[in-house]
C-alpha positions as semicolon CSV with decimal commas, in nm:
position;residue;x (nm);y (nm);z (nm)
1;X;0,220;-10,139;9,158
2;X;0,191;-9,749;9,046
3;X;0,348;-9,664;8,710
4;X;0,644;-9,470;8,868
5;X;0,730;-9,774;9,056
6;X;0,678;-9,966;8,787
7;X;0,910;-9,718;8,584
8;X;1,186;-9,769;8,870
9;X;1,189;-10,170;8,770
10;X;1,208;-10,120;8,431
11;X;1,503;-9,912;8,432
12;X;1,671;-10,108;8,722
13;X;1,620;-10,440;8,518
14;X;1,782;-10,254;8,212
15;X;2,125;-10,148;8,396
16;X;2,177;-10,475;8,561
17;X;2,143;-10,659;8,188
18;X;2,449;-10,454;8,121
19;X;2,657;-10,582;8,400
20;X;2,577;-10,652;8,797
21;X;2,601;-10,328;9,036
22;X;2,618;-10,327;9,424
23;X;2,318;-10,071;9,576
24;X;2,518;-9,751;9,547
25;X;2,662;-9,789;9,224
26;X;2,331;-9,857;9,080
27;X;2,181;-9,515;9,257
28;X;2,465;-9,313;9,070
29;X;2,379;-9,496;8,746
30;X;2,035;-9,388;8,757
31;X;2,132;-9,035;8,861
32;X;2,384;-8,959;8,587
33;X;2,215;-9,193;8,264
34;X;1,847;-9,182;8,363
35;X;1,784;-8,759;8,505
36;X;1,427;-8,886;8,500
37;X;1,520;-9,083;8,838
38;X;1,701;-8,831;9,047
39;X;1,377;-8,801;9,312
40;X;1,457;-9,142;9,414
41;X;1,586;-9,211;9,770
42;X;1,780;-9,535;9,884
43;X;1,493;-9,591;10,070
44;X;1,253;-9,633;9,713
45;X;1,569;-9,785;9,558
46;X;1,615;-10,078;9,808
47;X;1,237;-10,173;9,825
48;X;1,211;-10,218;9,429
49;X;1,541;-10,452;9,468
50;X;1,407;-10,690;9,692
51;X;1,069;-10,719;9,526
52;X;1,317;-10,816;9,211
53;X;1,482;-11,079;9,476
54;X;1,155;-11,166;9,530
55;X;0,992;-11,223;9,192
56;X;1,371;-11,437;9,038
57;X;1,446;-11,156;8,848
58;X;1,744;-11,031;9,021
59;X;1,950;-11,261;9,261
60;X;2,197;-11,089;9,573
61;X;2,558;-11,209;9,563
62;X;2,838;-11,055;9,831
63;X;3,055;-10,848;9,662
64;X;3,440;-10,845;9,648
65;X;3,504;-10,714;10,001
66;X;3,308;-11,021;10,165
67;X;3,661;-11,125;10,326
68;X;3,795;-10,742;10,383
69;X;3,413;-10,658;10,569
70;X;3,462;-10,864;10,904
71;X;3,824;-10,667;10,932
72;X;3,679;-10,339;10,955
73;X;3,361;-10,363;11,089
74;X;3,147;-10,297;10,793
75;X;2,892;-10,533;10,674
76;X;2,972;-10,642;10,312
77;X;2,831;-10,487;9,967
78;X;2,547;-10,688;9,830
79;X;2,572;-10,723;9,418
80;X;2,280;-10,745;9,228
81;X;2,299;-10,979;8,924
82;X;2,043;-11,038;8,652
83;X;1,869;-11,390;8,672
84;X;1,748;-11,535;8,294
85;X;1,409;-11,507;8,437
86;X;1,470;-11,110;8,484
87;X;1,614;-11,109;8,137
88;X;1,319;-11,205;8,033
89;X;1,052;-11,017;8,182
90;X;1,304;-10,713;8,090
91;X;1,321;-10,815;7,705
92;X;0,943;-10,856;7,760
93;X;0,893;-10,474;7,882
94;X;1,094;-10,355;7,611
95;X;0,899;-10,533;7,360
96;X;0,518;-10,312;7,446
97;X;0,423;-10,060;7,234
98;X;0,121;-9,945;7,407
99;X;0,047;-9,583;7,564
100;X;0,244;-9,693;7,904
101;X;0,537;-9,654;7,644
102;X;0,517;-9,293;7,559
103;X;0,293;-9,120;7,796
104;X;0,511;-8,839;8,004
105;X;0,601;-9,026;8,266
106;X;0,749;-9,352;8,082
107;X;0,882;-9,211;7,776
108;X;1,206;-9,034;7,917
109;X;1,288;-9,417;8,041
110;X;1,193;-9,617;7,746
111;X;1,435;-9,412;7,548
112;X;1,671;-9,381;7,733
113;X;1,707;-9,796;7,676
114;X;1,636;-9,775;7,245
115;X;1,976;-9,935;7,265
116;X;1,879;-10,219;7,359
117;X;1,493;-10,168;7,149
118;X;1,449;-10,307;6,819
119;X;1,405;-10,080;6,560
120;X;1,040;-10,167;6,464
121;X;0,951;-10,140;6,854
122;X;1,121;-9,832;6,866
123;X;0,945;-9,687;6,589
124;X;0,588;-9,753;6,723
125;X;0,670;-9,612;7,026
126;X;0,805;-9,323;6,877
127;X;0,536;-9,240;6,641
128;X;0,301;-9,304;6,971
129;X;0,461;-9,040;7,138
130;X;0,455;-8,801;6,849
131;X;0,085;-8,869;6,792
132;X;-0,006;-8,840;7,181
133;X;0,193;-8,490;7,129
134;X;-0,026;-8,403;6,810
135;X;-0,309;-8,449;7,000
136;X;-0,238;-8,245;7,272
137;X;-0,109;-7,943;7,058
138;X;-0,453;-7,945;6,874
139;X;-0,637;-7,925;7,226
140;X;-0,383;-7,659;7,383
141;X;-0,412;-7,448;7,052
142;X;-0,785;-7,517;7,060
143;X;-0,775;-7,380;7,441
144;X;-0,578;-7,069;7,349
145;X;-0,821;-6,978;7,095
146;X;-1,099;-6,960;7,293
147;X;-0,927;-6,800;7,555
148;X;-0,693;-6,542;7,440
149;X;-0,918;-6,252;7,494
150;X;-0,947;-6,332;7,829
151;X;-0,560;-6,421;7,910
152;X;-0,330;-6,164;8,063
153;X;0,012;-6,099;7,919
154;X;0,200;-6,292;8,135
155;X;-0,031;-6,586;8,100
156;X;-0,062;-6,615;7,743
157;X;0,316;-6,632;7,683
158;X;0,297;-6,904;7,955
159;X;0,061;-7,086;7,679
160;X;0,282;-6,984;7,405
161;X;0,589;-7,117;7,601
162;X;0,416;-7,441;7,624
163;X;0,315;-7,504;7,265
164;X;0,662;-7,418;7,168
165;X;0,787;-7,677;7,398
166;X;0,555;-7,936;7,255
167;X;0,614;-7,839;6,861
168;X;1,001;-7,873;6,965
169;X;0,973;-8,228;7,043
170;X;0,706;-8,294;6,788
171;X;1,036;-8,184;6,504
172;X;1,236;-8,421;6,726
173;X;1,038;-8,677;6,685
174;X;1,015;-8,652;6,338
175;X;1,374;-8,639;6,256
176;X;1,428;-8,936;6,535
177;X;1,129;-9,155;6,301
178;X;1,333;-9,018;5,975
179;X;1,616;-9,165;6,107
180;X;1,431;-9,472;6,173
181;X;1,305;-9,516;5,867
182;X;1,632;-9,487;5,685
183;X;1,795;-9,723;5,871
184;X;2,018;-9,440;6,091
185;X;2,084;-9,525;6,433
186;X;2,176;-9,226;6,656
187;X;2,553;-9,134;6,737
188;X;2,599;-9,161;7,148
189;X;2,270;-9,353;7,199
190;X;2,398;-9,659;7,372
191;X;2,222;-9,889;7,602
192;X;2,109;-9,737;7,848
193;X;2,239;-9,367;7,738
194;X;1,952;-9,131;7,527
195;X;2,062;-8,890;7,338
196;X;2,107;-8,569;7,453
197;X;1,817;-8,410;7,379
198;X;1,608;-8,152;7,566
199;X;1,235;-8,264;7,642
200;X;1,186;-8,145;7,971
201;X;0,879;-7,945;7,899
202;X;0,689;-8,202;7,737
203;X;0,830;-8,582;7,811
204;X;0,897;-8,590;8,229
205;X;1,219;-8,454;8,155
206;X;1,473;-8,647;7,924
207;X;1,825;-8,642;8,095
208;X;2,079;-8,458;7,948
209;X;2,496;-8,515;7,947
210;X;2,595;-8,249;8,187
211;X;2,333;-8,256;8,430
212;X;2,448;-8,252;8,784
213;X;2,299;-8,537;9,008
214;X;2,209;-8,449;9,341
215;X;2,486;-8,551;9,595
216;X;2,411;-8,886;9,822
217;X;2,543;-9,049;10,091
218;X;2,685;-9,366;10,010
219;X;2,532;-9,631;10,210
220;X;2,578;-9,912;10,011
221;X;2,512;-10,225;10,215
222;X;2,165;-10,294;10,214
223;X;2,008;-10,621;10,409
């Protein structure tokens, strides 16, 4: 399984725990609380459900217009419920600490679900991603060092834009592990919900309230 796939499960195991969702109405949800997802087709989204089905994490129930779908013609929604098994594995995903937990692609996601993170798990993983984002500063400063002489105008403020994005989140983080550490939890942050904080330079692009998801057609009866 690649990590962005991977990422996809996650984050589909986490919005069923809240409550089941027919096909559609899961798309939207990671479209307008998880920005990170909006690349995502039905045909990605459908896929990572039935390998779910298929592994007892998620089970397929008909949804309220069983009865109504013969009348007109349609074939009925399918609703996608969490099984205790998926709880499980989901619980166990949120529980890792390791660098598949704050690299750039699998940060934005793993936040976005600190609701539902213990503190102490959120806490390594945010002090991961802060040192991963140390280290990375040193080297790009490093880089720009060496290279300034060399840069043109328009590239070297491309460098400088960079580092500023990086430091931003770096601050971030450190008021987000303050926080932490004094026992805060963050206004607005709930399951499944980040705050609304702007990382797109440096994390893989932390949603934000506001942002627009990209319209779909709502086919919502998958087999």
């Amino acid at each position: 399984m690649s990590r962005r796939s991977g990422i996809l499960e996650f984050a589909v195991l986490g919005l069923l725990r809240e409550s089941p969702m027919h096909g559609y109405e899961l798309r939207k949800r990671l479209n307008t609380s998880l920005g990170v997802f909006r690349a995502f087709s039905y045909g990605t989204l459908y896929p990572c459900l039935k390998t779910l089905v298929a592994n007892g994490w998620l089970i397929e129930e008909p949804g309220n217009d069983a009865e109504a779908a013969p009348l007109t013609g349609r074939r009925a929604k399918i609703v996608y419920r969490l099984t205790a098994e998926g709880k499980e594995h989901f619980e166990q995903l949120l529980s890792q600490t390791g660098p598949d937990a704050y690299e750039d692609e699998t940060f934005a996601a793993r936040f976005a679900f600190f609701g539902q993170t213990s503190r102490d798990v959120r806490m390594r993983v945010l002090e991961g991603r802060r040192s991963r984002l140390e280290e990375r500063l040193e080297k790009m400063r490093a880089s720009l060092a060496r290279t300034r002489e060399r840069l043109d105008d328009y590239t070297l403020e491309l460098q400088r834009h960079g580092m500023e994005s990086v430091e931003r989140e770096v601050r971030w983080l450190n008021e987000l592990i303050e926080s932490e550490r004094a026992g805060r939890d963050l206004k607005g942050s709930a399951s499944g919900r980040p705050a609304s904080q702007d990382t797109s330079g440096a994390s893989g692009g932390l949603p934000r309230p506001g942002d627009e998801p990209r319209p779909d057609t709502p086919d919502d009866t998958a087999t």
